[in-house]
N, C-alpha and C positions, 0 to 999 in steps of 0.2 A: 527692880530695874529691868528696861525690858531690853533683851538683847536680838539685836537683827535675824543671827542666825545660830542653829543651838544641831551641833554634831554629834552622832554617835556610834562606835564601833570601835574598833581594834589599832590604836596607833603601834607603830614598831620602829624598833633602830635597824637603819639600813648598811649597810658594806658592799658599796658600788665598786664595782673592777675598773681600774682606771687601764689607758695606755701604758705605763710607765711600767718598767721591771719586768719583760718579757709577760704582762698578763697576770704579774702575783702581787702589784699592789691594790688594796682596796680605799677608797674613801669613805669613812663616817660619817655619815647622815642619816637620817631621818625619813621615816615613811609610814604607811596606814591612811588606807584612802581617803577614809573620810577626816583623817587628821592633819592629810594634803590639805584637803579642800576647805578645811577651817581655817588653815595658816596662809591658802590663797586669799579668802575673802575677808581675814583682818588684815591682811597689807595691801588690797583696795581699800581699805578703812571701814569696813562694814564692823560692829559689837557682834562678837563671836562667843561661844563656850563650847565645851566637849562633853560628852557624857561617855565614860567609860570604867576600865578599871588598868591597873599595872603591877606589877610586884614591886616587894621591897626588896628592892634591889637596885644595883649601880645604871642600871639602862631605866629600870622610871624615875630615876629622881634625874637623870638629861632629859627627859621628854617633858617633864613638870618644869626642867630648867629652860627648856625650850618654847612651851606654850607659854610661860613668865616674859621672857623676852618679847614673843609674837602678840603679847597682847590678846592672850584666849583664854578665858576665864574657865580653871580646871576645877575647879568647887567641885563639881557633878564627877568627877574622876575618881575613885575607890584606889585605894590602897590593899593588894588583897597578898595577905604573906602566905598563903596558901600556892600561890599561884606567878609565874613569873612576865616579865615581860618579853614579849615576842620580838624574837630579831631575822633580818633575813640577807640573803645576799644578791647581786645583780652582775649578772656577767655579757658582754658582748659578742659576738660575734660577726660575718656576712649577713647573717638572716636577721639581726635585729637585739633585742637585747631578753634574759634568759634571766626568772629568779627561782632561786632557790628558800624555804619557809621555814621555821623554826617557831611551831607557833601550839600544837597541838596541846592544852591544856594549859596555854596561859590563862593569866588572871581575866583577860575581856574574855574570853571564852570561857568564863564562871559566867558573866555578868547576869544576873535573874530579873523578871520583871520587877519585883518588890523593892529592889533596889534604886529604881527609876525615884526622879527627883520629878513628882507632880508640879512641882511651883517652878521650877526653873522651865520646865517644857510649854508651861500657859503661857509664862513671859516673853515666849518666842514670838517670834514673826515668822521663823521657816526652823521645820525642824528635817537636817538634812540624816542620811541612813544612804543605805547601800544592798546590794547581793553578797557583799564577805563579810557584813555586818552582822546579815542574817545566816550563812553558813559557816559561821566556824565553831557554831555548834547549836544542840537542841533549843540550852536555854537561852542562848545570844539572840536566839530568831525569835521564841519566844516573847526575850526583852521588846527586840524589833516590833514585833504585832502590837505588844502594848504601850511602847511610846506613841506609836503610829494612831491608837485609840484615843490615848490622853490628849493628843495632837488636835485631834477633831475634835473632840470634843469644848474644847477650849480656843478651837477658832480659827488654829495655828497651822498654816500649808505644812506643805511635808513634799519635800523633794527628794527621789530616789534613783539614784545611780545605782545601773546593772550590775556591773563587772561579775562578770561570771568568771569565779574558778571553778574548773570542774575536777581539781585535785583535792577540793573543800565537800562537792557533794556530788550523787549522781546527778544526770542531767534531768531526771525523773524529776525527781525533788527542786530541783531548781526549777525549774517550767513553769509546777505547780507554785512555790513559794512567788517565786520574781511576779507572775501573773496577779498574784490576791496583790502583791504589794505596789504594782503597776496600775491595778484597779484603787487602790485607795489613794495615789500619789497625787497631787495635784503639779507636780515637773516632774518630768521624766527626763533622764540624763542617759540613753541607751549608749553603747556605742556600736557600731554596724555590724560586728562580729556575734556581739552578747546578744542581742536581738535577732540576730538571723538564729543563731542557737537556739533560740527559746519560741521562734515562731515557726520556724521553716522556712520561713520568705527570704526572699534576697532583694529583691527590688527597694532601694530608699524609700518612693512615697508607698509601696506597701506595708512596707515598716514602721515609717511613721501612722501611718492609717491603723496600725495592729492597735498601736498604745492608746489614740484616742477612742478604737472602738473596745477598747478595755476600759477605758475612763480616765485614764490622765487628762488634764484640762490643758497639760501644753508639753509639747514634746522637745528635746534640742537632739536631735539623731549627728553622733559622732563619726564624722565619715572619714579621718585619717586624714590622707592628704589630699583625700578631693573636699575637704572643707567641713563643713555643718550644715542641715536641714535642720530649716524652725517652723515650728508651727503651734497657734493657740488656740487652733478651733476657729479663727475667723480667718488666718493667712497662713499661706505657705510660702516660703523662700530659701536659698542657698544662699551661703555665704564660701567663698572662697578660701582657702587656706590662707593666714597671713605670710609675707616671705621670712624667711629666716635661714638659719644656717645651722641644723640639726646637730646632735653630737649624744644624747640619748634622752628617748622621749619616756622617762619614766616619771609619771606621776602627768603628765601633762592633760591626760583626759580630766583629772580630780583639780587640777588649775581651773582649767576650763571652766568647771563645775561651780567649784569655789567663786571665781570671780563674774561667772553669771550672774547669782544668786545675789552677791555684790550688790550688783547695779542695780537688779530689778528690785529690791529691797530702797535703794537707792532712788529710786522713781522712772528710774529708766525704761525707756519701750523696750518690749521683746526684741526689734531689730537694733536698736544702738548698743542693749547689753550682749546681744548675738557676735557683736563686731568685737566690743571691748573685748569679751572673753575666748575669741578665735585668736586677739593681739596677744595676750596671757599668755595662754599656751604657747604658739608659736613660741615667745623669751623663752619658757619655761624648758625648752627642749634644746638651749644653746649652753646649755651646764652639765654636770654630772650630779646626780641624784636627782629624789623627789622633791626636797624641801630646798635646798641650798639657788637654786637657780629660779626661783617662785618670784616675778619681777612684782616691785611696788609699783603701785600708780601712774606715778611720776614716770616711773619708765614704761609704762603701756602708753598713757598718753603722748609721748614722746613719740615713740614708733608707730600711733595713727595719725599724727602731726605729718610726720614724715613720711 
C-alpha cells in the first residue's frame, strides 16, 4: 500500500512548563520532530508512517498509543529493550522557550541501517528525515544516508528539515552531514537560524540560493515571524506570517513541515501549500506543546477562509 509520506527519527515524550504553580507544573505531551511532522500531515489527511525505534517501556507504548489514534502507521517502529524511550522538558521564559533532552542512548539512537524497512520506504511518495535525525548518533545518521539511498533509488523524494542541535554535534560535523543531506534532498525545510549556521550567510535569498546551488530542487526557508521564502528553481516568493495569538512556538517549524508535504503530496502548487502550511503553524503555536495544538484541516482551512 502506498503511503503519502513515510518519517523517520527520534519521537519523544514531552513535559512542557505551563503558567500555573509559580512555574512547577508541567504538561504531558509529545514531541520528536519528525514525529511532529508525521502527526502534522496525517491530520491534514495525508497516509503517513514512522520509521524508527522506542523502548519497552511505559513512554513507547503512549507514543505507539499515540500514532494509533493520529492515524500513522508504526509497523517500521522497533521495539528495542536494550534501549529506552527519549523524553524531554520545555520551559519558558522572556527570551522564548528553553528545552531540556533526556535522550543519549535511547533505543532511536540504536537505530542501524539494516534495520530499515526496504518495502515500506519504495511505497512512499516523500520519505521525510531531519538534522536530529541524523545526529543523535553515528548509526542513526548512518540509517539516515541509507534510507536516503533506498529513497532514490526507488523514486521516492526525500524531504529534509535542518534543525540543528549543536548540543547533538559539533558544528564541524553538522555542516559536513546537513550539506551531503541538503545535496541529495529533493525539499529542503531550513529554518533561518539552522541555515545561516551551516552556511555563513545571513541574507534570505542568499540562503535560499545556498540549498539550491547545493541541489535541493525546492527550498521552504523558515523565517520566524517575518514569514517563509519559497522557491523551486523556477519562482521565488514570500509569504507573510499567518496572524495569530502566540503562547509557545514549540514544534511549529515541524507543523509547517508536516503540513507542507500534506498538500504538495496532495496536488497542491508550491504557493497554495506555502499558504496552507504558514496557516498550520501559525494554530500550532496558540497551545502548549508539540503535538497537542497541531490544528486538523478543518481548522486551517477555516482560518484562510477567515
Amino acid at each position: 500500500m502506498t503511503t503519502d509520506i513515510l518519517a523517520l527519527g527520534e519521537p519523544m515524550v514531552e513535559f512542557n512548563q505551563t503558567g500555573e504553580g509559580g512555574g512547577r507544573s508541567y504538561l504531558q505531551g509529545f514531541g520528536g520532530d519528525t514525529s511532529n511532522a508525521a502527526i502534522a500531515a496525517a491530520r491534514q489527511g495525508a497516509s503517513v508512517g514512522y520509521l524508527s525505534a522506542v523502548g519497552d517501556d511505559v513512554y513507547g507504548r503512549m507514543l505507539r498509543d499515540l500514532w494509533e489514534r493520529e492515524g500513522v502507521e508504526h509497523g517500521g517502529v522497533a521495539t528495542n529493550p536494550q534501549g529506552f524511550t527519549a523524553v524531554y522538558f520545555v520551559n519558558h521564559d522572556a527570551k522564548g522557550h528553553h528545552f531540556s533532552f533526556f535522550r543519549r542512548g535511547s533505543a532511536a539512537s540504536q537505530m542501524r541501517p539494516q534495520d530499515l524497512s526496504r518495502e515500506k520506504i519504495a511505497q512512499a511518495k516523500v520519505l521525510h528525515l531531519s538534522g536530529i535525525s541524523a545526529a543523535i548518533s553515528d548509526s542513526a545518521c548512518d540509517t539516515c544516508f541509507a534510507a536516503v539511498e533506498m529513497a532514490k533509488e526507488a523514486g521516492v523524494q526525500v524531504s529534509f528539515d535542518t534543525n540543528l542541535r549543536l548540543k547533538l554535534w559539533p558544528l564541524a560535523r553538522a555542516r559536513a552531514v546537513m550539506r551531503e543531506l541538503i545535496r541529495q534532498c529533493d525539499i529542503c525545510l531550513p529554518s533561518f537560524e539552522d541555515i545561516s549556521a551551516i552556511s555563513g550567510l545571513e541574507d534570505p535569498d542568499a540562503l535560499a540560493d545556498f540549498c539550491l546551488q547545493l541541489g535541493a530542487k525546492t527550498v521552504a526557508l523558515k523565517l520566524g515571524a517575518e514569514g517563509a521564502l519559497m522557491d523551486d528553481g523556477r519562482r521565488r516568493f514570500r509569504l507573510a506570517p499567518h496572524p495569530c495569538k502566540p503562547v509557545d512556538a514549540t514544534g511549529a517549524g515541524d507543523t509547517f513541515g508536516g503540513a507542507l508535504l500534506a498538500r504538495l503530496v496532495a496536488g497542491d502548487d508550491l504557493q497554495a501549500a506555502a499558504r496552507y502550511a504558514t496557516a498550520a503553524a501559525a494554530l500550532s503555536t496558540e497551545g502548549y506543546g508539540a503535538v497537542e495544538p497541531i490544528p486538523h484541516s478543518e481548522q486551517v482551512r477555516a482560518a484562510l477562509a477567515a
